[in-house]
C-alpha positions as CSV (number, residue, x, y, z in Angstrom):
1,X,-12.2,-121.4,-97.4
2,X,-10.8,-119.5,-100.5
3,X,-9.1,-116.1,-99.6
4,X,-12.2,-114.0,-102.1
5,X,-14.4,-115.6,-99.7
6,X,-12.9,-114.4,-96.9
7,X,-12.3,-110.9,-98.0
8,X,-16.1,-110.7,-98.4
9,X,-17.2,-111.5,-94.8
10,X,-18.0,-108.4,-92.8
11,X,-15.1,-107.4,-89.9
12,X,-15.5,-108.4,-86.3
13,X,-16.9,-105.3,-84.0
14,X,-14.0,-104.9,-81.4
15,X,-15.1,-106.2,-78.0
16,X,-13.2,-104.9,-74.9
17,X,-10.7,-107.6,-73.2
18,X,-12.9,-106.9,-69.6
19,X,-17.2,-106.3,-70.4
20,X,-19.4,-106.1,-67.2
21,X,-22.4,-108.4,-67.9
22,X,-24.4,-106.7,-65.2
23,X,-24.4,-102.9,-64.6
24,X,-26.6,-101.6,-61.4
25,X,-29.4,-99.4,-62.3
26,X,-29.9,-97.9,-58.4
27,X,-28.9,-94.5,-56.1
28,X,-28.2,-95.3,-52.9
29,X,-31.4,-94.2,-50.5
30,X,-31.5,-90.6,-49.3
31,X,-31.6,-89.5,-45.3
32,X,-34.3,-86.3,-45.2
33,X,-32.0,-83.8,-44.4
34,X,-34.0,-82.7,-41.2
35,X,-32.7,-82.5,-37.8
36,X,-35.3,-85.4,-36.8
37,X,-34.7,-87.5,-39.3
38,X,-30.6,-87.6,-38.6
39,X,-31.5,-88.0,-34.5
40,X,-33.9,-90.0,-35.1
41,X,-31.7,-92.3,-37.4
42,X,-29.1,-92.8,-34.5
43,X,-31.8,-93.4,-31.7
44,X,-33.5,-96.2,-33.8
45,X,-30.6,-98.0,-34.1
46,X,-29.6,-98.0,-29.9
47,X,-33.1,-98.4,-29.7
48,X,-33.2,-101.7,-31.5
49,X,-29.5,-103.0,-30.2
50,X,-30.6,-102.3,-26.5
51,X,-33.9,-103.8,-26.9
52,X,-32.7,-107.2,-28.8
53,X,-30.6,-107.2,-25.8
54,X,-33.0,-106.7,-23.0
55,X,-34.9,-109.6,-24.7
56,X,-31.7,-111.8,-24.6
57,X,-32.8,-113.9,-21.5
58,X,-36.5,-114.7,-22.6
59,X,-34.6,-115.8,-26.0
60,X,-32.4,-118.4,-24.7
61,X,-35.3,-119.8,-22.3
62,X,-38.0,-119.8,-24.7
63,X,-36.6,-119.1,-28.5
64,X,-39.9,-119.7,-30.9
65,X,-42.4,-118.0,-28.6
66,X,-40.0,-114.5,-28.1
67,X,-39.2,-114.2,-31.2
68,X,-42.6,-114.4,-32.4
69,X,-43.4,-111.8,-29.3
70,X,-40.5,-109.4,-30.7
71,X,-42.0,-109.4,-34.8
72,X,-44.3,-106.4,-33.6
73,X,-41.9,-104.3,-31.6
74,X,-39.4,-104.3,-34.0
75,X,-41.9,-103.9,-37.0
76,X,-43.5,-101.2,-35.2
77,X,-40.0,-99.6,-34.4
78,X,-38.6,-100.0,-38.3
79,X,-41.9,-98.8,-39.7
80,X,-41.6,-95.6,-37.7
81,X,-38.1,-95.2,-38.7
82,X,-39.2,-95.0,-42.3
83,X,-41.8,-92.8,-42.0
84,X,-39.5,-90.5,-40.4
85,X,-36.1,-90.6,-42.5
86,X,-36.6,-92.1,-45.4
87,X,-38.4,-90.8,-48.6
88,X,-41.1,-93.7,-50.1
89,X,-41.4,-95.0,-53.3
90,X,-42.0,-93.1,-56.0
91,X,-41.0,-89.6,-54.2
92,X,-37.5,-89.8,-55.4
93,X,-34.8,-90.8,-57.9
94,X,-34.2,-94.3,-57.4
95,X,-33.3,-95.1,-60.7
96,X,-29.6,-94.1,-62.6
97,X,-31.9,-93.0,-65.7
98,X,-31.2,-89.1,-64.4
99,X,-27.7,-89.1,-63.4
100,X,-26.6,-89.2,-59.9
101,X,-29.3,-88.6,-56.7
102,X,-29.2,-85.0,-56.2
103,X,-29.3,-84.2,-52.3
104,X,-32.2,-83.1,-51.0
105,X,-34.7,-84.5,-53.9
106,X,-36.2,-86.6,-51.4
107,X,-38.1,-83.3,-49.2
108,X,-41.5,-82.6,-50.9
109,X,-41.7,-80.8,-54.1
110,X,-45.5,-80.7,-54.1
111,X,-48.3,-78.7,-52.0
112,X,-50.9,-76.4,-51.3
113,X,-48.7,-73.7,-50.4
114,X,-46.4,-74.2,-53.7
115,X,-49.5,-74.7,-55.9
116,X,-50.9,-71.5,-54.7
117,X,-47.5,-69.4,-55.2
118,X,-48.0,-70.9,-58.7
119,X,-51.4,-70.3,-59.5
120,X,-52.0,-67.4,-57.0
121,X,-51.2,-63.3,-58.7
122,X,-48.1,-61.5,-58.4
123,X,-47.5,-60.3,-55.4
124,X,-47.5,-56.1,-55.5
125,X,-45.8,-54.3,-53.0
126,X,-47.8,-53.5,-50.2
127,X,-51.4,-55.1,-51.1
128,X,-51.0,-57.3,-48.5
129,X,-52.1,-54.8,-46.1
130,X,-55.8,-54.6,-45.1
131,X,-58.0,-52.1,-44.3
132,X,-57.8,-51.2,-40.2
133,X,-60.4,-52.9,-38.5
134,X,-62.3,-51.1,-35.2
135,X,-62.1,-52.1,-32.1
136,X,-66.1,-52.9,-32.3
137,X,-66.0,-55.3,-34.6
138,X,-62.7,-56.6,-33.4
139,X,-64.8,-57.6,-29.5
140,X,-68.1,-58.5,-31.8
141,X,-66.5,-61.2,-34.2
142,X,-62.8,-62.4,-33.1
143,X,-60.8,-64.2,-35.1
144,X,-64.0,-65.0,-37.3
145,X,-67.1,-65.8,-37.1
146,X,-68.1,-69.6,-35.7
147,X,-68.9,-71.4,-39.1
148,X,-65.5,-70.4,-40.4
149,X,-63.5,-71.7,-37.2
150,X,-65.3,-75.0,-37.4
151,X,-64.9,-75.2,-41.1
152,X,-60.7,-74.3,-40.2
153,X,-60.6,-76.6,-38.0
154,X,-62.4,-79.4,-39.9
155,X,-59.6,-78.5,-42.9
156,X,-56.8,-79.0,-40.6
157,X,-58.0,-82.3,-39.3
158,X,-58.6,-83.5,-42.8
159,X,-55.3,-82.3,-43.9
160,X,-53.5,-83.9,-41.0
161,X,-55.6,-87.5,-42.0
162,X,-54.3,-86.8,-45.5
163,X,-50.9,-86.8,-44.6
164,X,-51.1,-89.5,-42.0
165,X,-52.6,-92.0,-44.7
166,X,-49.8,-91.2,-47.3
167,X,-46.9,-92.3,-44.8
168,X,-49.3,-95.0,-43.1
169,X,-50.3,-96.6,-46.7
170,X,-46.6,-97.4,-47.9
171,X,-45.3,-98.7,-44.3
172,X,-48.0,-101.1,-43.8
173,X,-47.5,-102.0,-47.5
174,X,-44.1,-102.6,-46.8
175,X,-44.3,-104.3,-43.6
176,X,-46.7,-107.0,-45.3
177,X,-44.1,-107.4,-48.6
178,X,-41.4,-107.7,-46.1
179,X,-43.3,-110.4,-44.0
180,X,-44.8,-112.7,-46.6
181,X,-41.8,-112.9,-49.5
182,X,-38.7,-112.9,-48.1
183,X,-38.8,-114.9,-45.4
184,X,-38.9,-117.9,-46.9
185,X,-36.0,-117.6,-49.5
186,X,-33.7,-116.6,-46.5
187,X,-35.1,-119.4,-45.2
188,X,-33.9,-121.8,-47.6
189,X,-31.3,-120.0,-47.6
190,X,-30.0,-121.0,-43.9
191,X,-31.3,-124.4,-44.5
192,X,-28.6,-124.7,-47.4
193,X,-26.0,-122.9,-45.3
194,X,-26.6,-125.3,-42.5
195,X,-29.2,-124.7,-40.3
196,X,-31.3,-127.9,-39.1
197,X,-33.3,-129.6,-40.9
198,X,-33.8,-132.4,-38.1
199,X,-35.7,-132.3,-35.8
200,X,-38.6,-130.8,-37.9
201,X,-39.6,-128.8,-34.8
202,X,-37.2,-126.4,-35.2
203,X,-37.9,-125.2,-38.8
204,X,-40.4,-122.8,-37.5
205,X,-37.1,-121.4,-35.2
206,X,-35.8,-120.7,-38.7
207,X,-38.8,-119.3,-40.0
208,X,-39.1,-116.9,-37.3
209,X,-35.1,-116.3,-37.4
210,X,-35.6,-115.5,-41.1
211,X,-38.6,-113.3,-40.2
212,X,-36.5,-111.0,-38.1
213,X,-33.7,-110.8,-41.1
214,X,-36.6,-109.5,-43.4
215,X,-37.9,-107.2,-41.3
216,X,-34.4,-105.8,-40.1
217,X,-33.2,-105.6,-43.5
218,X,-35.4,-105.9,-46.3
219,X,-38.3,-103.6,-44.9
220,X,-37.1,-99.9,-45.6
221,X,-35.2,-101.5,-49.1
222,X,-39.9,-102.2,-49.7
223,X,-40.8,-98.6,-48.7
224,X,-38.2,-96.8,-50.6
225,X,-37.4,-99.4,-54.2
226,X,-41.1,-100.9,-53.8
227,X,-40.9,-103.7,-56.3
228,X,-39.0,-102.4,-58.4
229,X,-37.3,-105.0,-61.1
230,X,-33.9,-103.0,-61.4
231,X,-33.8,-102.3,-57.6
232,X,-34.4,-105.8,-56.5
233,X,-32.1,-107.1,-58.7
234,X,-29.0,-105.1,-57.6
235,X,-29.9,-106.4,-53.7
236,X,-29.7,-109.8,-55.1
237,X,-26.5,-109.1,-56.8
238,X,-25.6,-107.0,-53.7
239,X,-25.0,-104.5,-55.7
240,X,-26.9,-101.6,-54.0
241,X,-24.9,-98.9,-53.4
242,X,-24.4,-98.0,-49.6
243,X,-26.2,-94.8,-48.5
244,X,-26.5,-92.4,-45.3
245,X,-29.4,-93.7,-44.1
246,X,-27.8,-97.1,-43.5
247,X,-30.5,-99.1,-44.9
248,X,-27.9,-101.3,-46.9
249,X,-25.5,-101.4,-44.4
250,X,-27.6,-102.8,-42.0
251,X,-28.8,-105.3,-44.7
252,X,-25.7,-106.5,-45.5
253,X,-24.4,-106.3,-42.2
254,X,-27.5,-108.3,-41.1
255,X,-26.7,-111.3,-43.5
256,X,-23.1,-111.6,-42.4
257,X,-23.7,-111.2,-38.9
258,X,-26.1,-114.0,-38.8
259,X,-23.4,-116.1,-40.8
260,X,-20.5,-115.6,-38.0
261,X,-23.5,-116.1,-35.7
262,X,-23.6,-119.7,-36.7
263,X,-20.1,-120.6,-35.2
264,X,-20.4,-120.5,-31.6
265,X,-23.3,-123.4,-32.2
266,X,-20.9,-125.7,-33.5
267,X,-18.6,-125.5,-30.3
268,X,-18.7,-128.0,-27.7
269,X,-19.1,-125.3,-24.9
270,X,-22.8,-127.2,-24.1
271,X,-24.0,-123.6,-23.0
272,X,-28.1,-122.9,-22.9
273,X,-27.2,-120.1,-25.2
274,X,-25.4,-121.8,-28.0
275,X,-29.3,-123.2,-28.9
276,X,-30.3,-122.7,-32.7
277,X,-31.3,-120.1,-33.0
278,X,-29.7,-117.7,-30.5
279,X,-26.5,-116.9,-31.5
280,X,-27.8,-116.3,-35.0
281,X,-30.1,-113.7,-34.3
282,X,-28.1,-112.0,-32.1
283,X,-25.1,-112.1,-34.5
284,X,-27.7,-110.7,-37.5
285,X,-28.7,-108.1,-35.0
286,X,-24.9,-106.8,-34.1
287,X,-23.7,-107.2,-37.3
288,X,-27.3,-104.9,-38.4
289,X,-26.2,-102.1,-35.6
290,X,-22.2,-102.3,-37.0
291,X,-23.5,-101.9,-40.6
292,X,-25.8,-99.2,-39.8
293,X,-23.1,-97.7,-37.4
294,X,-20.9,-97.5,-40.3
295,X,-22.9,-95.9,-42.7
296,X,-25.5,-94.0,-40.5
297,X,-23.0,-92.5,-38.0
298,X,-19.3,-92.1,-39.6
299,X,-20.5,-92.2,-43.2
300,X,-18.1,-94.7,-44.4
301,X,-18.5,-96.5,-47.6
302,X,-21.4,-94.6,-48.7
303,X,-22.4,-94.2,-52.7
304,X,-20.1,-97.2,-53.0
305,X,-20.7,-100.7,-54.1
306,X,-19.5,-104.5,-53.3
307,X,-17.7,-105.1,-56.5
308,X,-19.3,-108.5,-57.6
309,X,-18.9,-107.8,-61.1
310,X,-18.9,-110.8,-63.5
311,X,-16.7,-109.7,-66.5
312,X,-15.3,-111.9,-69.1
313,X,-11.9,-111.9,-70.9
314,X,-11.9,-112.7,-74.8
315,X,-8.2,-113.9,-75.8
316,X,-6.0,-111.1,-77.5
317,X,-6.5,-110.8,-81.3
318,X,-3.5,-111.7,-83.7
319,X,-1.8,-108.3,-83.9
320,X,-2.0,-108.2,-79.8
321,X,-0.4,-111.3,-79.8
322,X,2.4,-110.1,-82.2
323,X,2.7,-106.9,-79.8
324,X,3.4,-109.0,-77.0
325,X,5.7,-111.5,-78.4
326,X,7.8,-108.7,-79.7
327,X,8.2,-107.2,-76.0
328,X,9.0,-110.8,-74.7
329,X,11.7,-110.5,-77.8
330,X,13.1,-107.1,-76.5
């Protein structure tokens, strides 16, 4: 190729040496900064690690049967943990789009009371005060007359139904994404890491084991992300950041938990208990209550990431190359 030829071809863009192919696009979840929601947060998860363990004897004599007997207890018990600390889906900043999450976005910006300090008049000194009313009328009519109570009291019940359905709607939501689509990649998932594949009677063991994964971790990552492209993505990258609620701590403790889990089944101890799937659900279920323990209680780790990053290096151009020579030189 002729040198003019050359001199006509546009210049390379510089490229940095190190370029992250995949940037996360997720905050880590809020905790409602309430006094319930923080006690609450720590009694769900002695709740769950006591419970598991009280269960521990009907596991080893009767595997498939109590662990399909423990999927409502412990739906029951992580659905009410979400409606109770954690804000839903679409009531916060999940996404990176605005900057960092700004504590306390997740309480409720909207309502009747906030709409009507909005819309309502100025408030003028002193006009809230209302004419005296006598005694006569006070023993005639009190506190209203009896189509106005009912009428108040048939608001407040409606009201109280109102919010009930908001938090219901998203938990059962999330309980049924969390129960039909992820089980079955985690289970193919312990298939490939080794679980059995023969006898075929004990896939359903693994169905079930992977059942109890899902709802233990996967469940409050539905009622906060949703579906959300960007949000699932980071988990599968493991890439969501750890937060105060201890949702993925106790994800990703889960996962490796029920991988350490695995090894006392391979020794030759020939204990009732080493039986697949035992020691893997129990080691998912301590390695849940450690990552939730972690985040949750001494707030360690939290806003950060697992660095999984896949970067590439490009070579060093020719006047790099010169620069470096010339220091071996030196």
């Amino acid at each position: 190729m002729s040198q003019a030829l050359v001199n006509l071809l546009p210049k390379a863009k510089h490229v940095p040496a190190a370029q992250r192919l995949l940037t996360p696009k997720t905050n880590a979840i809020p905790l409602f900064n309430t006094d319930l929601a923080h006690y609450y947060s720590y009694a769900h998860t002695l709740q769950l690690l006591v419970y598991y363990y009280l269960r521990g004897s009907a596991l080893v004599r009767d595997p498939l049967s109590t662990m399909l007997q423990d999927l409502f207890p412990v739906a029951v018990s992580q659905c009410l943990f979400c409606a109770i600390c954690l804000p839903r889906v679409g009531k916060w900043n999940s996404g990176t789009t605005d900057g960092e999450m700004i504590r306390g976005s997740a309480s409720a910006t909207k309502g009747p009371a906030l709409q009507k300090k909005k819309l309502g008049a100025p408030v003028v000194k002193g006009a809230a005060k209302t004419a005296p009313v006598s005694e006569g009328a006070r023993d005639k009519d009190p506190g209203g007359s009896w189509p106005s109570r009912i009428l108040v009291s048939h608001d407040l019940q409606m009201s109280a139904c109102r919010r009930m359905l908001t938090v219901l709607q998203p938990t059962t939501l999330a309980l049924i994404l969390s129960l039909m689509i992820p089980p079955v990649p985690l289970m193919v998932l312990a298939l490939v890491l080794g679980a059995p594949l023969y006898p075929t009677y004990l896939l359903p063991h693994t169905m079930a084991l992977a059942a109890h994964v899902s709802l233990l971790g996967t469940l409050p990552i539905f009622y906060t992300h949703g579906v959300s492209t960007a949000a699932w993505r980071d988990v599968s990258a493991a890439w969501l950041p750890f937060d105060e609620a201890g949702v993925w701590g106790g994800a990703v403790g889960a996962m490796v938990g029920g991988w350490f889990g695995a090894i006392p089944i391979a020794l030759d101890w020939d204990r009732e208990w080493q039986k697949w799937p035992c020691t893997v659900l129990w080691g998912a279920v301590l390695g849940w209550g450690i990552g939730r323990l972690v985040t949750n209680l001494l707030r360690l780790g939290v806003g950060r990431r697992i660095d999984l990053s896949v970067t590439e290096t490009l070579p060093p151009s020719g006047a790099e190359r010169e620069k470096i020579e010339l220091k071996k030189d030196d």
